[in-house]
mmCIF file of the N, C-alpha and C atoms, coordinates in Angstrom:
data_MODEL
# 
_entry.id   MODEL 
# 
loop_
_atom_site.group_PDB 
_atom_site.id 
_atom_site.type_symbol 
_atom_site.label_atom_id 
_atom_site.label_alt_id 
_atom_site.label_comp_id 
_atom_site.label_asym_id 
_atom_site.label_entity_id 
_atom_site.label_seq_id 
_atom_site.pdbx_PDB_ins_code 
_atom_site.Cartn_x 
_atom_site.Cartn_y 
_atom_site.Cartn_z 
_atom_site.occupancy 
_atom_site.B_iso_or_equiv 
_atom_site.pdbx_formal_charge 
_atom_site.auth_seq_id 
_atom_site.auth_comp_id 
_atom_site.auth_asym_id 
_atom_site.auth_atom_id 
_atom_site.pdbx_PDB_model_num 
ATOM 1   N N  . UNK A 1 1  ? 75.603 86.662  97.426  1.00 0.00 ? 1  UNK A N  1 
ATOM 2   C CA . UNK A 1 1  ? 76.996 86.812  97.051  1.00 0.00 ? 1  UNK A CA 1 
ATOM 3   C C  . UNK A 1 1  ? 77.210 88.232  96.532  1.00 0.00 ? 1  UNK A C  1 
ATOM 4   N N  . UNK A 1 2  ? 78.540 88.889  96.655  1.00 0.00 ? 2  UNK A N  1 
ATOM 5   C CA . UNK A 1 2  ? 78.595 89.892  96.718  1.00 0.00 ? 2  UNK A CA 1 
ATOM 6   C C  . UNK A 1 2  ? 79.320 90.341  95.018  1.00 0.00 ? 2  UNK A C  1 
ATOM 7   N N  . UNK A 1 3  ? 78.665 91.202  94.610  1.00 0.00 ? 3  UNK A N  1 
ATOM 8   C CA . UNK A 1 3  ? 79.113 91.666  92.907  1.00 0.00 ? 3  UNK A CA 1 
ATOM 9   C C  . UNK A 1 3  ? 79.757 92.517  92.886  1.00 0.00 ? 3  UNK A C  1 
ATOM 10  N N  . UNK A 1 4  ? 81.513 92.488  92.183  1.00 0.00 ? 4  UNK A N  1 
ATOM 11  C CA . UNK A 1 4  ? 82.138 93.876  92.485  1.00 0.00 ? 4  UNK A CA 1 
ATOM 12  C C  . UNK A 1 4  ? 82.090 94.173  90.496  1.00 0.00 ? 4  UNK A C  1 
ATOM 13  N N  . UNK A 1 5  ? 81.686 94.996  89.933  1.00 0.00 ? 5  UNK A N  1 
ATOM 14  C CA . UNK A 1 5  ? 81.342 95.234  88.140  1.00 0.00 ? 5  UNK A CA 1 
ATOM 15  C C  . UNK A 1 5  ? 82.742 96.046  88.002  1.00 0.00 ? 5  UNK A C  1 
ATOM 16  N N  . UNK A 1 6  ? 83.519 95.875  87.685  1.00 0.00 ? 6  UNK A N  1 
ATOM 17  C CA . UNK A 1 6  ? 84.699 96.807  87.219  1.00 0.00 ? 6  UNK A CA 1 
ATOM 18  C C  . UNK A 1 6  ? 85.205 96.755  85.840  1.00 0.00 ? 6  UNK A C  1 
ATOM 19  N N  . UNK A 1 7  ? 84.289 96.346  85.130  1.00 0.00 ? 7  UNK A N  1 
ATOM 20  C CA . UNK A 1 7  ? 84.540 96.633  83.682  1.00 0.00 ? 7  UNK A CA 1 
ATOM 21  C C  . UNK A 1 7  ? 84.163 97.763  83.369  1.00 0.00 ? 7  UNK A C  1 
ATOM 22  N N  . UNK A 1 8  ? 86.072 98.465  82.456  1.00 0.00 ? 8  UNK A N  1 
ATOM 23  C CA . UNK A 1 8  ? 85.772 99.709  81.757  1.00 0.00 ? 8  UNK A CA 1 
ATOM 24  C C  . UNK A 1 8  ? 86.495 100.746 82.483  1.00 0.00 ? 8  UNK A C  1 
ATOM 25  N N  . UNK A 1 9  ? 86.819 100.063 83.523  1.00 0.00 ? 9  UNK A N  1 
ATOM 26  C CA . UNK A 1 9  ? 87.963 100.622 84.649  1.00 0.00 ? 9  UNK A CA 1 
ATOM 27  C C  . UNK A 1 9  ? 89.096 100.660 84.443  1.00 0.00 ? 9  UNK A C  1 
ATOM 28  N N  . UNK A 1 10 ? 89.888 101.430 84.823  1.00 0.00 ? 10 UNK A N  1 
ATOM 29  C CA . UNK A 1 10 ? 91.287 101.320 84.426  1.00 0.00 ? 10 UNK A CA 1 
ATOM 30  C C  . UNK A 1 10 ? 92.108 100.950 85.759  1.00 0.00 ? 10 UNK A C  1 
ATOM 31  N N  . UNK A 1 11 ? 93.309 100.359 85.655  1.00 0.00 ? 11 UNK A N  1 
ATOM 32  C CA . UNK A 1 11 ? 93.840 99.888  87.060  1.00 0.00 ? 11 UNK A CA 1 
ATOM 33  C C  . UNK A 1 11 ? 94.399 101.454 88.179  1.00 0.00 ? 11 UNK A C  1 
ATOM 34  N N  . UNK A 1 12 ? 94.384 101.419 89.170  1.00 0.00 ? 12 UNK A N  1 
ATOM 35  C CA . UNK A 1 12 ? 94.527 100.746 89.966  1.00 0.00 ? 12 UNK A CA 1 
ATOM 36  C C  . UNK A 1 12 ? 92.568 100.567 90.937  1.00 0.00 ? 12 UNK A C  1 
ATOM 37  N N  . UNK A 1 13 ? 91.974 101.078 89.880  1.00 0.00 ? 13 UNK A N  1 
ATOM 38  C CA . UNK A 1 13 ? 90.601 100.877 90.376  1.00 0.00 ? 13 UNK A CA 1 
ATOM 39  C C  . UNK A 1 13 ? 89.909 99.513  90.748  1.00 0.00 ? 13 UNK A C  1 
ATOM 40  N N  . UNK A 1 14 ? 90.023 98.708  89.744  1.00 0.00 ? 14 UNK A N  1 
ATOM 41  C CA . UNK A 1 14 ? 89.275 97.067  89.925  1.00 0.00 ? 14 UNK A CA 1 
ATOM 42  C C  . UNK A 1 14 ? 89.856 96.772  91.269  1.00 0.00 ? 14 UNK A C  1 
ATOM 43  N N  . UNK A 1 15 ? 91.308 97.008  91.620  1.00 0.00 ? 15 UNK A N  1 
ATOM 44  C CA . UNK A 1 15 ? 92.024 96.341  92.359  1.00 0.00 ? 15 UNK A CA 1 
ATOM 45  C C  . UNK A 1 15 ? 91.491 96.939  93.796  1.00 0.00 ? 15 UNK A C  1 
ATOM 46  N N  . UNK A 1 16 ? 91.161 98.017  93.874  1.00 0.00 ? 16 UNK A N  1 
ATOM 47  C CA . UNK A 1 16 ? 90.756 99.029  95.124  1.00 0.00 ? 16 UNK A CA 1 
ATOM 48  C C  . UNK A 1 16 ? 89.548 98.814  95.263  1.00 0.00 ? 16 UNK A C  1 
ATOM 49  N N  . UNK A 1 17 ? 88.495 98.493  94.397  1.00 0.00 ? 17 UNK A N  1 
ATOM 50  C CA . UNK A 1 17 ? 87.257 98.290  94.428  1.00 0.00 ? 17 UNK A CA 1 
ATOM 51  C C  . UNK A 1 17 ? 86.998 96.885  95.395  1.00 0.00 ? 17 UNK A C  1 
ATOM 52  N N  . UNK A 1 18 ? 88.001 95.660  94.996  1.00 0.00 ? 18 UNK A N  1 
ATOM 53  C CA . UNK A 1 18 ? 87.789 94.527  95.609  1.00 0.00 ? 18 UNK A CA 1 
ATOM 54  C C  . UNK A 1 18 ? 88.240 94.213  96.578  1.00 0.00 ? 18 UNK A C  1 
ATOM 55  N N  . UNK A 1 19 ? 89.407 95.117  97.272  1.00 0.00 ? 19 UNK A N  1 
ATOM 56  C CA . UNK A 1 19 ? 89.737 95.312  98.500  1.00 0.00 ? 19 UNK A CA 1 
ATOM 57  C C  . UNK A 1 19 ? 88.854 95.869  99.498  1.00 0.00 ? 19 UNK A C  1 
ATOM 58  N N  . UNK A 1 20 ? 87.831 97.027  99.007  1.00 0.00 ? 20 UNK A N  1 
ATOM 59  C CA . UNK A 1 20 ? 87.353 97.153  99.544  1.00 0.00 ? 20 UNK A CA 1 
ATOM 60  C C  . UNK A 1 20 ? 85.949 95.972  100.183 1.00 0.00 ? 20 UNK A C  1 
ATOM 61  N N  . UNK A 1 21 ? 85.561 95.503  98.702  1.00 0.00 ? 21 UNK A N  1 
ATOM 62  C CA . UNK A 1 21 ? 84.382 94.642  99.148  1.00 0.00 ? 21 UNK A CA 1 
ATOM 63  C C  . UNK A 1 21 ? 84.674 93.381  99.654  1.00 0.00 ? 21 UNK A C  1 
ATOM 64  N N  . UNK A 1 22 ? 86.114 92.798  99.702  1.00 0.00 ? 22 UNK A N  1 
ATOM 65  C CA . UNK A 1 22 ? 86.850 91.690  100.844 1.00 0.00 ? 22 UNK A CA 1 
ATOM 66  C C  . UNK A 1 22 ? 86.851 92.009  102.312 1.00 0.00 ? 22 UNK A C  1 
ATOM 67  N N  . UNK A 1 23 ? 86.745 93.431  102.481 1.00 0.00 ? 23 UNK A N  1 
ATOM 68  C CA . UNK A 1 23 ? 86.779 93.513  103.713 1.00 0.00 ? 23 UNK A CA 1 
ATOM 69  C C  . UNK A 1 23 ? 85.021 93.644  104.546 1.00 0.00 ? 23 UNK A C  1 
ATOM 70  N N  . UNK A 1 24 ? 84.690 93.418  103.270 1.00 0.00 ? 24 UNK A N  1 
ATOM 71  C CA . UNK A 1 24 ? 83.056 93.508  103.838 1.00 0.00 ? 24 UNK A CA 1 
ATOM 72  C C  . UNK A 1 24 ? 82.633 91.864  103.808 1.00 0.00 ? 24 UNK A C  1 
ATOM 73  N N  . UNK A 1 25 ? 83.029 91.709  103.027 1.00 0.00 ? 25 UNK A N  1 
ATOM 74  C CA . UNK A 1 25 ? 82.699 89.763  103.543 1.00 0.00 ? 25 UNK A CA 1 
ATOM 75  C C  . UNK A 1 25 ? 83.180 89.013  102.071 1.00 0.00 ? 25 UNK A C  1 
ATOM 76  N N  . UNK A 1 26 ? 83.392 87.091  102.214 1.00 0.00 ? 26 UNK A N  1 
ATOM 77  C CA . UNK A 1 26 ? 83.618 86.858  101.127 1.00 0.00 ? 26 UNK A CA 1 
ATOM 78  C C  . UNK A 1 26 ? 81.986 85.428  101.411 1.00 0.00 ? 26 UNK A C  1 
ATOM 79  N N  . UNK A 1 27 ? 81.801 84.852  100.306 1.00 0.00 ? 27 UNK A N  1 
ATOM 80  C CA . UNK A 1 27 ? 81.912 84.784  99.010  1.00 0.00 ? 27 UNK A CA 1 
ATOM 81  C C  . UNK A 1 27 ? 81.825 86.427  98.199  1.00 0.00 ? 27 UNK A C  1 
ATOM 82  N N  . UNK A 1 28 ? 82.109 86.078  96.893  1.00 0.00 ? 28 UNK A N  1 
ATOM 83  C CA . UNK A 1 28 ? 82.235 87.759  95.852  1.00 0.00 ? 28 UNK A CA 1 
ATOM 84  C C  . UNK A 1 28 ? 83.006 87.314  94.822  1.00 0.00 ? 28 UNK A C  1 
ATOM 85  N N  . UNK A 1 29 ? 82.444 87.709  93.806  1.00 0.00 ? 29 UNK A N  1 
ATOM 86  C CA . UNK A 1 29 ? 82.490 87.884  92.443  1.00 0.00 ? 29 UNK A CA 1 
ATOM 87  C C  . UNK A 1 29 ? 83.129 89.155  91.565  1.00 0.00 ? 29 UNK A C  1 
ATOM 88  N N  . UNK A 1 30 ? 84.111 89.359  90.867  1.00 0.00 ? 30 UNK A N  1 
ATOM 89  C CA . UNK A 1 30 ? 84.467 90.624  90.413  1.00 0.00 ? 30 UNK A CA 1 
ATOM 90  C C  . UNK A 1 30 ? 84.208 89.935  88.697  1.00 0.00 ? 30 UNK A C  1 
ATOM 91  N N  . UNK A 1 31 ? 84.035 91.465  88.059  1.00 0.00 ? 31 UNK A N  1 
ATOM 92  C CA . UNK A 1 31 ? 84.068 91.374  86.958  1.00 0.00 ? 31 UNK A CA 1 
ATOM 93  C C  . UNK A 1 31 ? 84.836 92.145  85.837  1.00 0.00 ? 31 UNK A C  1 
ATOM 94  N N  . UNK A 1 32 ? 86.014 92.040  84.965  1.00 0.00 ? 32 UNK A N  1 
ATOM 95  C CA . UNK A 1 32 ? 87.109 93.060  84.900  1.00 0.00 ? 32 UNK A CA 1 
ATOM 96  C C  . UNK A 1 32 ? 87.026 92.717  83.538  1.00 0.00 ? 32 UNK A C  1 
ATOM 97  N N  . UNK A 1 33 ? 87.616 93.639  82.727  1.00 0.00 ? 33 UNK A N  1 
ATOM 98  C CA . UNK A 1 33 ? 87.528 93.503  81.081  1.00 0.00 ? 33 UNK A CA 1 
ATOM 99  C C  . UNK A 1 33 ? 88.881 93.927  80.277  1.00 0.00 ? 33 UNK A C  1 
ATOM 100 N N  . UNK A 1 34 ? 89.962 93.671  81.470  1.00 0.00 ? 34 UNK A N  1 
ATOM 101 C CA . UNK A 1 34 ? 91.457 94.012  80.818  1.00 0.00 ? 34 UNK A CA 1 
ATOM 102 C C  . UNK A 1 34 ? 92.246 93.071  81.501  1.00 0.00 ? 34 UNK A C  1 
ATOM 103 N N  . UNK A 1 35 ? 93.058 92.443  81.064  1.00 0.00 ? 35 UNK A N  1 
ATOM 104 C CA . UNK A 1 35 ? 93.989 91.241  81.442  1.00 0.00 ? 35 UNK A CA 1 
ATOM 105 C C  . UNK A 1 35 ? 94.864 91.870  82.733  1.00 0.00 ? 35 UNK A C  1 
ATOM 106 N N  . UNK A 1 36 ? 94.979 92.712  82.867  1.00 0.00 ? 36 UNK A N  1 
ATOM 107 C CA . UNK A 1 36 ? 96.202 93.455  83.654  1.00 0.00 ? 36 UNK A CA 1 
ATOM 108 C C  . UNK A 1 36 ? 95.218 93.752  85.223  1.00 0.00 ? 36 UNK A C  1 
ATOM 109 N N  . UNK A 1 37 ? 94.029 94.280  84.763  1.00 0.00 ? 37 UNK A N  1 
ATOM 110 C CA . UNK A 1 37 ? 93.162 94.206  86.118  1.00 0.00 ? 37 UNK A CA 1 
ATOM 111 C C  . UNK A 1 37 ? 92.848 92.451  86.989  1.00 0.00 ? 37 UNK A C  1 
ATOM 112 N N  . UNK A 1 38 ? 92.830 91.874  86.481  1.00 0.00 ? 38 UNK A N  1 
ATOM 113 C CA . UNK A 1 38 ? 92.850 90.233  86.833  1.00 0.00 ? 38 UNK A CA 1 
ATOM 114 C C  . UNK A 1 38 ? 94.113 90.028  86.994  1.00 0.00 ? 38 UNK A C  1 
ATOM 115 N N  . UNK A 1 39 ? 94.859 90.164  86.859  1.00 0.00 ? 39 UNK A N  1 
ATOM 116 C CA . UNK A 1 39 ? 96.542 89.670  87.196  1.00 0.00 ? 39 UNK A CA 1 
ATOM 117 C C  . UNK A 1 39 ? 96.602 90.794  88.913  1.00 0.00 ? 39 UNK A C  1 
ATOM 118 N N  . UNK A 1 40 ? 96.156 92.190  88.259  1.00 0.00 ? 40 UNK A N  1 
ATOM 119 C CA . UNK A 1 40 ? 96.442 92.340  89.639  1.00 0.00 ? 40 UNK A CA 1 
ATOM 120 C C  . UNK A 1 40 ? 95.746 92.261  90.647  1.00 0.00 ? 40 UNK A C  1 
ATOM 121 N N  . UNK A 1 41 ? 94.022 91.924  90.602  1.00 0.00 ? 41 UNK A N  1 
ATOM 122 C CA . UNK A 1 41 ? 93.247 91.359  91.689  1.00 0.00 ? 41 UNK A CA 1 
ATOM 123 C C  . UNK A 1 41 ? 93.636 89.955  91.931  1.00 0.00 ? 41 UNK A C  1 
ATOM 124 N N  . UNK A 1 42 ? 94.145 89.114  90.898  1.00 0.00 ? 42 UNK A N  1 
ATOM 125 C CA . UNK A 1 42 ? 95.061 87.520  91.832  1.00 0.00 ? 42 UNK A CA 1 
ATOM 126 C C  . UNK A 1 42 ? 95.422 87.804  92.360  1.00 0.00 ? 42 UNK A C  1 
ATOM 127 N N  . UNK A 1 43 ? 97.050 88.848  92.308  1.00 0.00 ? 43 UNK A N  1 
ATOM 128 C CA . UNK A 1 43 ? 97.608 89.155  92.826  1.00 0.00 ? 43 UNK A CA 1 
ATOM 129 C C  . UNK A 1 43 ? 97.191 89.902  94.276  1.00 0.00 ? 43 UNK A C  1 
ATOM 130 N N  . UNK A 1 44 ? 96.737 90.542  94.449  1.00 0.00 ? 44 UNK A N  1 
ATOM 131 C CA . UNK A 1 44 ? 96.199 90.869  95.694  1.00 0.00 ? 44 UNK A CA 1 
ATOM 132 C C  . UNK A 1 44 ? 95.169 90.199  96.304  1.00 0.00 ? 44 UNK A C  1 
ATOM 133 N N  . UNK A 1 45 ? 94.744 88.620  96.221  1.00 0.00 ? 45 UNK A N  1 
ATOM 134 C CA . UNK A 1 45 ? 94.158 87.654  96.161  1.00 0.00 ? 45 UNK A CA 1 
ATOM 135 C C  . UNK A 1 45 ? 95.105 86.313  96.965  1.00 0.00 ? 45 UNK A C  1 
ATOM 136 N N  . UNK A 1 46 ? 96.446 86.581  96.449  1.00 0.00 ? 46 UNK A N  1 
ATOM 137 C CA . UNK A 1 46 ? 97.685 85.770  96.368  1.00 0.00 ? 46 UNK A CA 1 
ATOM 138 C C  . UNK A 1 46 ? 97.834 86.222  98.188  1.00 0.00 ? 46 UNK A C  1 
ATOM 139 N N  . UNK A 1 47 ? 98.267 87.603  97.848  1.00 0.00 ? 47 UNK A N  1 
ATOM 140 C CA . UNK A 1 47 ? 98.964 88.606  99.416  1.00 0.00 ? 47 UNK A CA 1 
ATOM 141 C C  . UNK A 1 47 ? 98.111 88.210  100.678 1.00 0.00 ? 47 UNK A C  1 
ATOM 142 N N  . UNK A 1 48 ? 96.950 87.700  99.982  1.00 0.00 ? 48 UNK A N  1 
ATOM 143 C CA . UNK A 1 48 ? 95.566 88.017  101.271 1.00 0.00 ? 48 UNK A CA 1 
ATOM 144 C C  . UNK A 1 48 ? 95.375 86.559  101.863 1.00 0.00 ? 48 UNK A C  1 
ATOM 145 N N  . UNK A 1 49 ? 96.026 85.681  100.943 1.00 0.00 ? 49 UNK A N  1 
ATOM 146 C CA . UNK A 1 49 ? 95.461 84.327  101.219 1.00 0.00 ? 49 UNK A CA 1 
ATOM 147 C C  . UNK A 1 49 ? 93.928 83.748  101.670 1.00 0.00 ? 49 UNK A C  1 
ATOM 148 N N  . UNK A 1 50 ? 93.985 84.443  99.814  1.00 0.00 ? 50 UNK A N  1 
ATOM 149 C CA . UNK A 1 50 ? 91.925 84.023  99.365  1.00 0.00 ? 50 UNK A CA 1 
ATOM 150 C C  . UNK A 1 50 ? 92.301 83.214  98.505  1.00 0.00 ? 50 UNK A C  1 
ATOM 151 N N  . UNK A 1 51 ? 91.292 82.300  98.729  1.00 0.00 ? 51 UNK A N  1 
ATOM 152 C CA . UNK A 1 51 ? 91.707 82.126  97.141  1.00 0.00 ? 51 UNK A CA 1 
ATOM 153 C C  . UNK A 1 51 ? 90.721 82.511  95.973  1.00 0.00 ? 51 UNK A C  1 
ATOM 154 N N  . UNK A 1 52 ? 91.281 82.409  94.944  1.00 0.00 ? 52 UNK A N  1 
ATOM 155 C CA . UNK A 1 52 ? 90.365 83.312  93.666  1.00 0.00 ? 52 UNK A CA 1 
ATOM 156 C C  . UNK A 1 52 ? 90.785 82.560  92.130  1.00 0.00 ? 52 UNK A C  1 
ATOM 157 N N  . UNK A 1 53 ? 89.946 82.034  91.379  1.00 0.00 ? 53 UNK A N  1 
ATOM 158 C CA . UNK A 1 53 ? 89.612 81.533  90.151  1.00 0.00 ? 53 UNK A CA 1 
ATOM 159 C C  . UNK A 1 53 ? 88.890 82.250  89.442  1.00 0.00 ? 53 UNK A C  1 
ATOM 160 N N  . UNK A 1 54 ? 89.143 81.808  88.377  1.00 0.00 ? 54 UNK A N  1 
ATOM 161 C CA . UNK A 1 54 ? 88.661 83.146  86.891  1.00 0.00 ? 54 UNK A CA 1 
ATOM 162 C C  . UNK A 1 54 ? 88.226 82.014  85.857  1.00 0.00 ? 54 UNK A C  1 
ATOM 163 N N  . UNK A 1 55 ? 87.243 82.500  85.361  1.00 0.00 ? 55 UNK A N  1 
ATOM 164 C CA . UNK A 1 55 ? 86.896 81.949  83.852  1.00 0.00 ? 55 UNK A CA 1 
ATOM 165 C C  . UNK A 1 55 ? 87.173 83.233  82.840  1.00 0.00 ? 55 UNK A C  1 
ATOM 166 N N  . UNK A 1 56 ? 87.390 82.800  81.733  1.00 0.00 ? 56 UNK A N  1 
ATOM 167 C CA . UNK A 1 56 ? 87.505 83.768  80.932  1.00 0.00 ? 56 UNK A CA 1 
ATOM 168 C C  . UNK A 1 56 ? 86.156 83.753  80.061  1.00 0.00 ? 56 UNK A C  1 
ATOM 169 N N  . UNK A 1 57 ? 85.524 84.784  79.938  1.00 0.00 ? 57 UNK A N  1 
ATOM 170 C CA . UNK A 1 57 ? 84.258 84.661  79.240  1.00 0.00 ? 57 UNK A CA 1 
ATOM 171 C C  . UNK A 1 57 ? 84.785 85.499  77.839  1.00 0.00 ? 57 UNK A C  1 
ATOM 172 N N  . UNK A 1 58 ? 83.911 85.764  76.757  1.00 0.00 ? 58 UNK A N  1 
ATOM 173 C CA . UNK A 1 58 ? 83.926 86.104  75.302  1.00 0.00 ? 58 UNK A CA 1 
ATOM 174 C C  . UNK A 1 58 ? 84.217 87.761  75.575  1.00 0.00 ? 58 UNK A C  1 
ATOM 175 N N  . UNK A 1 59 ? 84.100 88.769  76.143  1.00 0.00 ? 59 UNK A N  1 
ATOM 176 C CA . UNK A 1 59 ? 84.578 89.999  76.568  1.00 0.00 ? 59 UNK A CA 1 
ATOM 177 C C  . UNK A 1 59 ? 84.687 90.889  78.167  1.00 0.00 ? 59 UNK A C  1 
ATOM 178 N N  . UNK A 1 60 ? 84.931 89.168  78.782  1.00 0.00 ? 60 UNK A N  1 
ATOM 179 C CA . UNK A 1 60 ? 85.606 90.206  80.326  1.00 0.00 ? 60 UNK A CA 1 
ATOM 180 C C  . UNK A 1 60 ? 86.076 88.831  81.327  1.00 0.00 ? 60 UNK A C  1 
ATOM 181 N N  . UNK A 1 61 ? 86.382 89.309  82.025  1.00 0.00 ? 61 UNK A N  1 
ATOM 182 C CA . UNK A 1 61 ? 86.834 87.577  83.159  1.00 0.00 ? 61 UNK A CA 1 
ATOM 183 C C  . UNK A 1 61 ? 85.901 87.780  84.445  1.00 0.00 ? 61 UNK A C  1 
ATOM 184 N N  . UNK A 1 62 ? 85.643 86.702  84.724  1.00 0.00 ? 62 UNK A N  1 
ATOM 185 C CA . UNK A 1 62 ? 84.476 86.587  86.051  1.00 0.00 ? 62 UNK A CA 1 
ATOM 186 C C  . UNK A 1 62 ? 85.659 85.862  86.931  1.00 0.00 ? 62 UNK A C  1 
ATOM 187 N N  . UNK A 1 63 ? 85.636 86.944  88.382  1.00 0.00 ? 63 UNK A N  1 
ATOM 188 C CA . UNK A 1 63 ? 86.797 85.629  89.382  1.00 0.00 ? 63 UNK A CA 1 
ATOM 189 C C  . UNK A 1 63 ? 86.130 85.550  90.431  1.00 0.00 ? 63 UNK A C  1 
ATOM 190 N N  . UNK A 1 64 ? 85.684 84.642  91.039  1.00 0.00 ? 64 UNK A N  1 
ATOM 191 C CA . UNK A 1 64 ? 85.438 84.243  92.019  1.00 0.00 ? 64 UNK A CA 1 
ATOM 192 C C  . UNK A 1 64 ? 86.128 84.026  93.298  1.00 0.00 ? 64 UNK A C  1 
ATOM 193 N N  . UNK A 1 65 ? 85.953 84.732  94.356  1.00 0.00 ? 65 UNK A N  1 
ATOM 194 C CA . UNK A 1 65 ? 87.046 85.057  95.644  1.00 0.00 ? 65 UNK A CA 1 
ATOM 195 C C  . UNK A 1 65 ? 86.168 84.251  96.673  1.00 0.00 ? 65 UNK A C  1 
ATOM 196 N N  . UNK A 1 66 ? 86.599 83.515  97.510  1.00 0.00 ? 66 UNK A N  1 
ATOM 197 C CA . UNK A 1 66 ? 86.655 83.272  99.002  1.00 0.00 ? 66 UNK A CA 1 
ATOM 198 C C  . UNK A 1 66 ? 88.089 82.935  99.698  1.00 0.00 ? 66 UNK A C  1 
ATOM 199 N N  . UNK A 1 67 ? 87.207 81.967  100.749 1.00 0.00 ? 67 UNK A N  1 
ATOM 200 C CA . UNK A 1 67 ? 88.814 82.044  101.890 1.00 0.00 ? 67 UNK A CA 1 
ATOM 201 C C  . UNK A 1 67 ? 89.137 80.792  101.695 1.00 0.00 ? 67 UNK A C  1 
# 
């Protein structure tokens, strides 16, 4: 499974990072540490018709993407 680490990033990076590694294959995992980077990888999650779930962990969110 594929690991995209984007904690510590500022947007519009997380979001560009996981576009890129969607187009390389799914299952994939991102990892983001600001509420606003997860709203907008759903969101471009939403557009793509993946689907994608998040846990919220104690200092970052883990989302999990496939099709």
């Amino acid at each position: 499974m594929k690991t995209v680490d984007a904690r510590g990033l500022s947007c519009p990076e997380p979001v560009l990072m996981t576009r890129k590694a969607v187009s390389q294959g799914l299952p994939m995992e991102v990892y983001v540490d600001h509420e606003v980077a997860l709203e907008n990888i759903l969101r471009f999650c939403y557009k793509e018709n993946l689907k994608a779930e998040f846990q919220k962990k104690e200092e970052y969110y883990l989302i999990h993407i496939e099709k």
